[in-house]
N, C-alpha and C positions, 0 to 999 in steps of 0.2 A: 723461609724461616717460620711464617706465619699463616696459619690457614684459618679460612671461617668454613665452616661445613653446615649446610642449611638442610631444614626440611621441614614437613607439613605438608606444604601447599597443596592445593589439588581446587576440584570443583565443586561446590556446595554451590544450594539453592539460596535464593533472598530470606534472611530470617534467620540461615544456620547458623552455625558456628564454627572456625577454623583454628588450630594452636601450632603455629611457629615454634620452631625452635633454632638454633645457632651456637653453636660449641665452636670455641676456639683453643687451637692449638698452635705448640713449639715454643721456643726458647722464649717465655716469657715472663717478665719483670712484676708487670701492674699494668691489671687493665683499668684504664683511667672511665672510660665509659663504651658502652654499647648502645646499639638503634636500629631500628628497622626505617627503610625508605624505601620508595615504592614509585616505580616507574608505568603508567599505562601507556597504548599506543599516540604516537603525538604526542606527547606532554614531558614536559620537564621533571628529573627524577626530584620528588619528595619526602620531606622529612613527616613521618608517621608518629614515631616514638622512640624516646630517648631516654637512657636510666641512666644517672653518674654513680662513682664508685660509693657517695654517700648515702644512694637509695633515693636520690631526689629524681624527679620525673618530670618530661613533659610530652605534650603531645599538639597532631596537630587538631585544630576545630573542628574537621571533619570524621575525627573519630575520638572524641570526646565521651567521656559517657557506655562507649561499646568495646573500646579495645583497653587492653591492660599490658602493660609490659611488665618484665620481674626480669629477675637475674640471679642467678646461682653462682656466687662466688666462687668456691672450692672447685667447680665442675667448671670454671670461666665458660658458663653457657648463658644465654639470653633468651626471652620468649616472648610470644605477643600470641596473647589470648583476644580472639578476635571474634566476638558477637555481635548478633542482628546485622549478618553482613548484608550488604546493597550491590545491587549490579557495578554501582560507582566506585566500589572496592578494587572492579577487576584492576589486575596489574600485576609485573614480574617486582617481588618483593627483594631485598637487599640487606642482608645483614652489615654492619659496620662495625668496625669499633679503634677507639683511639688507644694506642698500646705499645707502654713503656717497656723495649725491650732492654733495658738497664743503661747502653751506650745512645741510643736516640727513641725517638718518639714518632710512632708515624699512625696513617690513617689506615687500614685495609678493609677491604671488600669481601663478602659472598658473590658465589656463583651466581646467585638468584636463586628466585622457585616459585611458579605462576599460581596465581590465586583468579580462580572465577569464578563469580558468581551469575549465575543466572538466574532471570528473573521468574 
C-alpha cells in the first residue's frame, strides 16, 4: 500500500557533497513525519535526521552543522542535503516515515542506498 522510493546515493570523495531524496507513495492520509537512518557495516542502524509534519527538526551530533533535512509536502518527498562528508559517513542510508493511512498508523522503510565516501 505504501512505498518509500530512495535515491542519491553513490560515492563522493571526503569534503563533497551528497542530496538524498525519498518520495513516498499510495493510499495515503498524513504523513506524520519523515527521516533518514543509516546503517554502516557492524553497527547498529541510526538515527540521522528527522522532519515532523510541523517543520520541526532534529538531527543526530554527528552531522550537525553539515546535513540538512527539508520536506516537500505536496510531493510527500523527504531530503537530506549532506555536506563536508567524512569517510565516517559511509553507510546504506534508510528512508522512514510514520504514516497515517486514515484506518491505522504505521512505520515504513526504504530500500536503502549506499553512501561512500572515501578519503
Amino acid at each position: 500500500q505504501v512505498q518509500l522510493v530512495e535515491s542519491g546515493g553513490g560515492l563522493v570523495q571526503a569534503g563533497g557533497s551528497l542530496r538524498l531524496s525519498c518520495a513516498a507513495s499510495g493510499t495515503i492520509f498524513i504523513i506524520n513525519a519523515m527521516g533518514w537512518y543509516r546503517q554502516a557495516p557492524g553497527k547498529q542502524r541510526e538515527l540521522v535526521a528527522r522532519i515532523i509534519s510541523g517543520g520541526s527538526t532534529n538531527y543526530a551530533d554527528s552531522v550537525k552543522g553539515r546535513f540538512t533535512i527539508s520536506r516537500d509536502n505536496p510531493k510527500n518527498t523527504v531530503y537530506l542535503q549532506m555536506n563536508n562528508l567524512k569517510p565516517e559517513d559511509t553507510a546504506v542510508y534508510y528512508c522512514n516515515a510514520n504514516i497515517d493511512l486514515g484506518h491505522r498508523t504505521g512505520d515504513y522503510w526504504g530500500q536503502g542506498t549506499q553512501v561512500t565516501v572515501s578519503s
